[in-house]
Short mmCIF file of the C-alpha atoms (twelve columns), coordinates in Angstrom:
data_MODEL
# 
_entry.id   MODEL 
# 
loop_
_atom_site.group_PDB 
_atom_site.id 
_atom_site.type_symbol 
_atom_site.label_atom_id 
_atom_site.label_alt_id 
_atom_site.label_comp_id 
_atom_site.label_asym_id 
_atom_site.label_seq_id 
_atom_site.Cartn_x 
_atom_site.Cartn_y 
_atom_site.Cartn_z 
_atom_site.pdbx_PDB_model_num 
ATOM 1   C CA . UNK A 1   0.000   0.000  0.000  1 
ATOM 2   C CA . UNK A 2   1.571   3.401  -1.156 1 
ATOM 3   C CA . UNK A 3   2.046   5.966  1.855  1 
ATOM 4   C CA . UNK A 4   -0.178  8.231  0.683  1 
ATOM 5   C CA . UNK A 5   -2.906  5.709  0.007  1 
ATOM 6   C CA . UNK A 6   -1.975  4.593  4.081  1 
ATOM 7   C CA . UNK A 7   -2.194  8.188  5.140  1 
ATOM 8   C CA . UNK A 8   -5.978  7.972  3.782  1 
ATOM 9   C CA . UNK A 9   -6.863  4.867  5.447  1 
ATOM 10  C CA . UNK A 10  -5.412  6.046  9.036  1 
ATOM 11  C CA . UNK A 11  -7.192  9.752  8.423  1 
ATOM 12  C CA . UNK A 12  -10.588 8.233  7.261  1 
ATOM 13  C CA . UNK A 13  -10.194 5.563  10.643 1 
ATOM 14  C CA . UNK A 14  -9.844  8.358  12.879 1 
ATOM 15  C CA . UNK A 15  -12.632 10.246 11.229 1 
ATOM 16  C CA . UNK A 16  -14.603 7.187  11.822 1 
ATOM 17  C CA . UNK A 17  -13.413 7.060  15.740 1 
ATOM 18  C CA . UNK A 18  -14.676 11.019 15.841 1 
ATOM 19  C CA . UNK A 19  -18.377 10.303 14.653 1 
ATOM 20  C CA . UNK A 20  -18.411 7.644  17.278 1 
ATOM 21  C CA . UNK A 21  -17.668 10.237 19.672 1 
ATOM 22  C CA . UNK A 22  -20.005 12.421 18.788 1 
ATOM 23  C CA . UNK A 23  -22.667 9.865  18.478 1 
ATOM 24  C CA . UNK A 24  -21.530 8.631  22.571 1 
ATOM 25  C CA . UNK A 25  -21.462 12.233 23.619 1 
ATOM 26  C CA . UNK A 26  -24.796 12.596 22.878 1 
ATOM 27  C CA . UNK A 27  -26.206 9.317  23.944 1 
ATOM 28  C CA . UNK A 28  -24.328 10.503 27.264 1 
ATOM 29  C CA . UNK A 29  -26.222 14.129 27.524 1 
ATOM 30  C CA . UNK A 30  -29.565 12.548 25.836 1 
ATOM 31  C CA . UNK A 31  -29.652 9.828  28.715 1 
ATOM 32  C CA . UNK A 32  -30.390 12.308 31.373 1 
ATOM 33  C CA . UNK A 33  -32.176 14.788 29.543 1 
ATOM 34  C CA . UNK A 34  -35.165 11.917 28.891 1 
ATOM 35  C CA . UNK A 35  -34.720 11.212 32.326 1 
ATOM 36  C CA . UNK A 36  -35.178 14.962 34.067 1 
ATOM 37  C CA . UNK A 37  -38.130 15.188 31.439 1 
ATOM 38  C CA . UNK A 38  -39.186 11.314 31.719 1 
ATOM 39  C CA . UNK A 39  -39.016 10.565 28.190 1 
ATOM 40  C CA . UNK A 40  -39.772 7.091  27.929 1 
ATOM 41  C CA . UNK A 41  -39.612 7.094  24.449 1 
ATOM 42  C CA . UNK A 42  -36.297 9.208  24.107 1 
ATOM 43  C CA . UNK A 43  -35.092 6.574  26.622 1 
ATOM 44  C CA . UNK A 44  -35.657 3.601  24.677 1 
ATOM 45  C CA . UNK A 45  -34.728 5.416  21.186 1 
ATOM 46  C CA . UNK A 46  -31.240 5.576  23.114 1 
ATOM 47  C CA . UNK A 47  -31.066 1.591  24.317 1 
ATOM 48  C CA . UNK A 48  -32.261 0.384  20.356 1 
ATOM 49  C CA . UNK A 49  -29.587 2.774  18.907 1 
ATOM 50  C CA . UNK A 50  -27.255 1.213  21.282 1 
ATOM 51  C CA . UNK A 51  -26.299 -1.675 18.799 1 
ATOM 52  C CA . UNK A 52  -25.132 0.805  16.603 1 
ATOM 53  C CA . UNK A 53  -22.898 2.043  18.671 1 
ATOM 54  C CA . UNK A 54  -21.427 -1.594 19.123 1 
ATOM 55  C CA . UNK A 55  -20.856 -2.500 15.142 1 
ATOM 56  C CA . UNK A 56  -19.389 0.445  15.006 1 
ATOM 57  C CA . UNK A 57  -16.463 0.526  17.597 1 
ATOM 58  C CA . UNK A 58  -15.971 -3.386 16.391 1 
ATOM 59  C CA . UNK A 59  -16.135 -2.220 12.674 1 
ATOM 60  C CA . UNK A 60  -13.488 0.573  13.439 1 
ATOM 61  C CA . UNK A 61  -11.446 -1.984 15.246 1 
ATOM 62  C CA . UNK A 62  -11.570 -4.255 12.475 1 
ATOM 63  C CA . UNK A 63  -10.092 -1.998 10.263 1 
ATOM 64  C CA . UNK A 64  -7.487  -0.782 12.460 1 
ATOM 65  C CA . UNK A 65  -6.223  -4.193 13.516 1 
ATOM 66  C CA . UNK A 66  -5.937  -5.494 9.450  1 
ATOM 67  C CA . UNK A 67  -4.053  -2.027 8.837  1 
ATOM 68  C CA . UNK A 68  -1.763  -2.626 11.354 1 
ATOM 69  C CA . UNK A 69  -0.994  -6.713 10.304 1 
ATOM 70  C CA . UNK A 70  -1.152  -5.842 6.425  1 
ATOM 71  C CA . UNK A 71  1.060   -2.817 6.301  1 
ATOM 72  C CA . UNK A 72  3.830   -2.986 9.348  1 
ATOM 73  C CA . UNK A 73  3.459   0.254  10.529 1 
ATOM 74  C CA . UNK A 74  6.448   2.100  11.528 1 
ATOM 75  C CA . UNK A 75  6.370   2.902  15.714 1 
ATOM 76  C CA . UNK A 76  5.045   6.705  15.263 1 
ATOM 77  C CA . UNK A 77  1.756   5.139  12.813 1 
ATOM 78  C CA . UNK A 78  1.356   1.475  15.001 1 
ATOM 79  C CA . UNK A 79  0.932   3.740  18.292 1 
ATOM 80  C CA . UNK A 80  -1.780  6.199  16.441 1 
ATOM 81  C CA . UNK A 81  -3.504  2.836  15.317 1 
ATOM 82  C CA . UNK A 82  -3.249  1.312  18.982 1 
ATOM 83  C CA . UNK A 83  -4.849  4.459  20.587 1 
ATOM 84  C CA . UNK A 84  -7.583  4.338  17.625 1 
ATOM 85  C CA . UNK A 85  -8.402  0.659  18.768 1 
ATOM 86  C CA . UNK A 86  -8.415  1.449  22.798 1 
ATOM 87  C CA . UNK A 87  -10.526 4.803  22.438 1 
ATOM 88  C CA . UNK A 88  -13.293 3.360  20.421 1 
ATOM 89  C CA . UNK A 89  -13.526 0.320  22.854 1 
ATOM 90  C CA . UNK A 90  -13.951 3.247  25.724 1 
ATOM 91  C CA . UNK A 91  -16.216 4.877  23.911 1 
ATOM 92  C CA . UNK A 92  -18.155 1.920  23.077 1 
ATOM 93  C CA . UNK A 93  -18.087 1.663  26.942 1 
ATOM 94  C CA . UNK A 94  -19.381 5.145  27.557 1 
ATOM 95  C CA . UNK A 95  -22.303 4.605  25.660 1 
ATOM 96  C CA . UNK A 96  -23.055 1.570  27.647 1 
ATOM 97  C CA . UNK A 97  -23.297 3.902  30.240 1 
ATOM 98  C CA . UNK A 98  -25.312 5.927  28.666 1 
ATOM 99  C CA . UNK A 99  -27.702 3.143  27.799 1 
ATOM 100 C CA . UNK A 100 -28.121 2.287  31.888 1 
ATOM 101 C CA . UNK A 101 -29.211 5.393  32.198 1 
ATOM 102 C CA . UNK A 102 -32.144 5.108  29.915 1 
ATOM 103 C CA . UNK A 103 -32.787 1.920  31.320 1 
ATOM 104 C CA . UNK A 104 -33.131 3.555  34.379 1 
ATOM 105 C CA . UNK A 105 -35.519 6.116  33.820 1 
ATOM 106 C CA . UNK A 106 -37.884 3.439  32.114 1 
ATOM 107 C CA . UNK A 107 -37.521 1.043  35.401 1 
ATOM 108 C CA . UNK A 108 -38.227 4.358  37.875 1 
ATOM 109 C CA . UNK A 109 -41.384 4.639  35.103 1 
ATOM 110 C CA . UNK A 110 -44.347 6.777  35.861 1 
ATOM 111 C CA . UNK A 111 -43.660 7.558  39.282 1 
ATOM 112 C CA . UNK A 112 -42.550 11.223 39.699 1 
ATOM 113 C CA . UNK A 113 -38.855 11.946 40.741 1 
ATOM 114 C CA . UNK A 114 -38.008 12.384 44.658 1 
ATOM 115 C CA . UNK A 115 -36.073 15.553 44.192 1 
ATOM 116 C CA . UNK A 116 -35.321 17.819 40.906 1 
ATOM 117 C CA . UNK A 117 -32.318 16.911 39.202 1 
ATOM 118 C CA . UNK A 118 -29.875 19.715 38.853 1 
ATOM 119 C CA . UNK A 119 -26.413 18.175 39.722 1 
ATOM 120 C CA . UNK A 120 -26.781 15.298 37.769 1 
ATOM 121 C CA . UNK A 121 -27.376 17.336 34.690 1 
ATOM 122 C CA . UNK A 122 -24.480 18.915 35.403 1 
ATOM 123 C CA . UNK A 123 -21.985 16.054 35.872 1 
ATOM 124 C CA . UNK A 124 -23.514 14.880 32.404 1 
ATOM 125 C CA . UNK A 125 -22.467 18.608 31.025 1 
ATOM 126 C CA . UNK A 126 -19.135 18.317 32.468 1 
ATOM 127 C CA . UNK A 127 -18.311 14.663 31.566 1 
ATOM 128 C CA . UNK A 128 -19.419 15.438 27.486 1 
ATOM 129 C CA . UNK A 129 -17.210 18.706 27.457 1 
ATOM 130 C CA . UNK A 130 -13.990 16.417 29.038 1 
ATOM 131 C CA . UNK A 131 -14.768 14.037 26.463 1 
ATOM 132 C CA . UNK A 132 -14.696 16.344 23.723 1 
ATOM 133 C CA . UNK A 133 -11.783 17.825 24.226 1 
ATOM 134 C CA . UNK A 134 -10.182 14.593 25.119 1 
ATOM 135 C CA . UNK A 135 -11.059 13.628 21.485 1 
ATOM 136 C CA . UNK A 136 -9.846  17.019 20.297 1 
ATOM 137 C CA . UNK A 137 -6.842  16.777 22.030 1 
ATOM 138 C CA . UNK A 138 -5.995  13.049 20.138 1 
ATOM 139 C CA . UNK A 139 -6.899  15.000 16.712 1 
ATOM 140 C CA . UNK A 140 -4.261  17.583 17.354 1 
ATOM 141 C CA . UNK A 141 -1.993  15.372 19.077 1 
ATOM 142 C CA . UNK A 142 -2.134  18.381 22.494 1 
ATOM 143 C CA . UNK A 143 -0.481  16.666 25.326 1 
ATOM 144 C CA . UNK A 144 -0.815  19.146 27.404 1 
ATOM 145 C CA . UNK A 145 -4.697  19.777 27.085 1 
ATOM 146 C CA . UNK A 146 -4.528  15.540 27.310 1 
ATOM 147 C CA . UNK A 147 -2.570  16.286 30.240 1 
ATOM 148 C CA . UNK A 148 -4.859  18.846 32.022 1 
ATOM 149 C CA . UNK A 149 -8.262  17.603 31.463 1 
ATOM 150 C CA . UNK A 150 -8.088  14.671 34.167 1 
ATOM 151 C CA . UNK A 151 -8.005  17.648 36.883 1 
ATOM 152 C CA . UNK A 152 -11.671 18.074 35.916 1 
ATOM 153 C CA . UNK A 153 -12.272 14.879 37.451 1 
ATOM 154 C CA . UNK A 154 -12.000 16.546 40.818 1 
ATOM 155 C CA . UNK A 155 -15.359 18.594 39.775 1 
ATOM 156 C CA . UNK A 156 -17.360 15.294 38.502 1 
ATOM 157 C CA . UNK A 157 -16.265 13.591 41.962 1 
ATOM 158 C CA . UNK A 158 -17.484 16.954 43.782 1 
ATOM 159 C CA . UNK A 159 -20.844 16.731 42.071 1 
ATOM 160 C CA . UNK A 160 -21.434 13.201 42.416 1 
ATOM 161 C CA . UNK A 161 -20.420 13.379 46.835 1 
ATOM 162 C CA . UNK A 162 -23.109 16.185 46.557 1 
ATOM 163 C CA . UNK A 163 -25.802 13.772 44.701 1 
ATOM 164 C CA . UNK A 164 -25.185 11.075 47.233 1 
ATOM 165 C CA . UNK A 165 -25.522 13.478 50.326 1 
ATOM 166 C CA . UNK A 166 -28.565 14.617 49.103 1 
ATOM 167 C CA . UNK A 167 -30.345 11.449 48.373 1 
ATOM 168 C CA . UNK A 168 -29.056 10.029 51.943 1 
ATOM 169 C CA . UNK A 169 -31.315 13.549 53.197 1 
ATOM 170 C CA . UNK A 170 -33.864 12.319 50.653 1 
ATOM 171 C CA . UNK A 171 -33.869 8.749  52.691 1 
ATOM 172 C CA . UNK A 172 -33.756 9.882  55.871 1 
ATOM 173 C CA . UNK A 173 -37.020 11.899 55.306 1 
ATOM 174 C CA . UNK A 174 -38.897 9.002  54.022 1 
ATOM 175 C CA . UNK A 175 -37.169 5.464  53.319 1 
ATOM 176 C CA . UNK A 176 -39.952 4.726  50.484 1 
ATOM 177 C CA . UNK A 177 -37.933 6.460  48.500 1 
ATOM 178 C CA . UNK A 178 -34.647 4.052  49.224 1 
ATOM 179 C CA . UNK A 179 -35.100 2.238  45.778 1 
ATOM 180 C CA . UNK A 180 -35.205 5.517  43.231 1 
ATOM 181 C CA . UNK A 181 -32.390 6.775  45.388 1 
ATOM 182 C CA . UNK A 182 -30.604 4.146  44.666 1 
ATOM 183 C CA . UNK A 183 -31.375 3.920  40.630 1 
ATOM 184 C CA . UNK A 184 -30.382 7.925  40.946 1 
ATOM 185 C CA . UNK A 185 -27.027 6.915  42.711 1 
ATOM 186 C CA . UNK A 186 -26.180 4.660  39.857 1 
ATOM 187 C CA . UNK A 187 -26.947 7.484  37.629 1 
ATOM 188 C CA . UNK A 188 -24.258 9.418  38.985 1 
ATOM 189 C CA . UNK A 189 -21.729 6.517  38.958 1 
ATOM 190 C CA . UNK A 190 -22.548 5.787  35.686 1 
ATOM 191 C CA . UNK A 191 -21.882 9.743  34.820 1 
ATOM 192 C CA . UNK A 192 -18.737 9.380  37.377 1 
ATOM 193 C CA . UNK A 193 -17.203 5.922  35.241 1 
ATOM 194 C CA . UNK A 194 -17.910 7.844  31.858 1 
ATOM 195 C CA . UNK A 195 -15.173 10.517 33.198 1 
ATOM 196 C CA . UNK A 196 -13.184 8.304  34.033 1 
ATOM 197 C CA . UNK A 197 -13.260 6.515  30.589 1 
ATOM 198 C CA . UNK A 198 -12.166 9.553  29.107 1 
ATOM 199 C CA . UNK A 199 -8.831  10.051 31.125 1 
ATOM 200 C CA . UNK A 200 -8.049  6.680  29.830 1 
ATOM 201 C CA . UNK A 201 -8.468  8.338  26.437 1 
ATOM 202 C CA . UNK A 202 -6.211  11.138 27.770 1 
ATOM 203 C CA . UNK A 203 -3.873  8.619  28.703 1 
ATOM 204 C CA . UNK A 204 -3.350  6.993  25.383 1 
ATOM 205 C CA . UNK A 205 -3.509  10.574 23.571 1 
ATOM 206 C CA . UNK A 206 -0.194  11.216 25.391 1 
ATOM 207 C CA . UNK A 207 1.186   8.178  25.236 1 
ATOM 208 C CA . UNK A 208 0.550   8.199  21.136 1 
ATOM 209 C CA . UNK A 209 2.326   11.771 21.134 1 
ATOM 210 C CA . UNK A 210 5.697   10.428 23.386 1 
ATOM 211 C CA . UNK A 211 5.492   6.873  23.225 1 
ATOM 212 C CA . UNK A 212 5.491   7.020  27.509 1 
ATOM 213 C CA . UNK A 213 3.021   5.298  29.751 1 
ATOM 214 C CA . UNK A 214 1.304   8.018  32.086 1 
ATOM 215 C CA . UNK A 215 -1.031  7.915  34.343 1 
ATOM 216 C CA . UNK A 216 -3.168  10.935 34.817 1 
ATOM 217 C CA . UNK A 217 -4.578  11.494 37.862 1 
ATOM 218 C CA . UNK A 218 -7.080  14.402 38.991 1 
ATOM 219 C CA . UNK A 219 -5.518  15.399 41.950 1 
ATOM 220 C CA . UNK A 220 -1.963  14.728 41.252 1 
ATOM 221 C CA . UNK A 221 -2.098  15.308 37.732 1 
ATOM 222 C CA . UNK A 222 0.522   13.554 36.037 1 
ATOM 223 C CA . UNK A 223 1.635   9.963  38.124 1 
ATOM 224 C CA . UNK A 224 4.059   7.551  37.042 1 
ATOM 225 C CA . UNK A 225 2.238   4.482  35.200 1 
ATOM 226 C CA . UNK A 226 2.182   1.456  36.737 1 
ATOM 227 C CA . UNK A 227 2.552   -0.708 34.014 1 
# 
């Protein structure tokens, strides 16, 4: 395969990685948006289109494995085509996330929400503008915006201490409402494990750029891998 006809196949693959991003991003902020407005329908729009979402991470990962054992790609190209292959599968995961959360809001069903959901809204805000710019940062190869977008973490974790205090209150008041607590909980850690996802993709965007293992944490910022 000529270079330039390579240089196609690798460009078009991480065009293909990008739609999937956009497509999880929104799964991600369309998950709790049919759940603040119980939107059964949105809700189970999201879980259908979730298959999609699967062929297409595997289909990308396809590619991106034959690439690599047809055409030996030198170090520089094999890492770009490794990070391809481990951000789609975390994507692929995010939207699984995204998909619990729909099933949740068709589980709680008609009965109306204990308490008005502001911070969860906003920890689904906050986790699809990290992931964004996670993405962005792979596209323009930034290590340093790879580098300082796991500090937002810190934020996600505040938000999601602040959902769980809340619905503790929320119990306390009247433990009938113990089981939808709970579902809301795990709407929050799935929010919580989505930003986490994406410092993994942080991870591999700066190990792509300087072919060294780091691993980015929050509150530290920038750790020594353990691997």
């Amino acid at each position: 395969m000529p270079r330039e006809t390579f240089d196609r196949e690798l460009q078009r693959l991480q065009d293909e990685m990008l739609k999937l991003g956009s497509i999880v991003r929104h799964a991600l902020l369309q998950s709790v948006q049919a759940l603040k407005r119980r939107d059964f329908a949105a809700s189970q729009r999201l879980i259908e289109e979730d298959n999609a979402i699967n062929d297409k991470r595997f289909e990308i990962e396809h590619d991106a494995l034959v690439l690599i054992a047809t055409q030996q790609p030198m170090a520089g190209d094999l890492r770009i085509l490794a990070a391809i292959v481990e951000i789609v599968a975390e994507l692929e995961r995010i939207g699984d996330y995204a998909k619990g959360i729909a099933t949740i809001n068709l589980n709680i069903g008609d009965r109306p929400l204990i308490k008005p959901l502001v911070d969860i809204p906003l920890m689904a805000e906050k986790a699809a503008s990290m992931l964004y710019r996670a993405l962005d940062s792979f596209v323009h190869r930034d290590v340093e915006l790879a580098r300082a977008i796991p500090a937002e973490d810190d934020e996600i974790d505040a938000l999601y201490n602040q959902v769980y205090r809340e619905l503790v209150t929320y119990i306390f008041g009247d433990p009938g409402h113990i089981e939808q607590a709970n579902q809301l909980l795990w709407v929050a850690h799935n929010l919580e494990r989505a930003a986490d996802r994406t410092i993994n993709i942080c991870e591999r965007v700066v190990f792509t750029v300087t072919g060294q293992l780091e691993e980015l944490d929050g509150s530290e910022n920038v750790q020594p891998s353990k691997q």
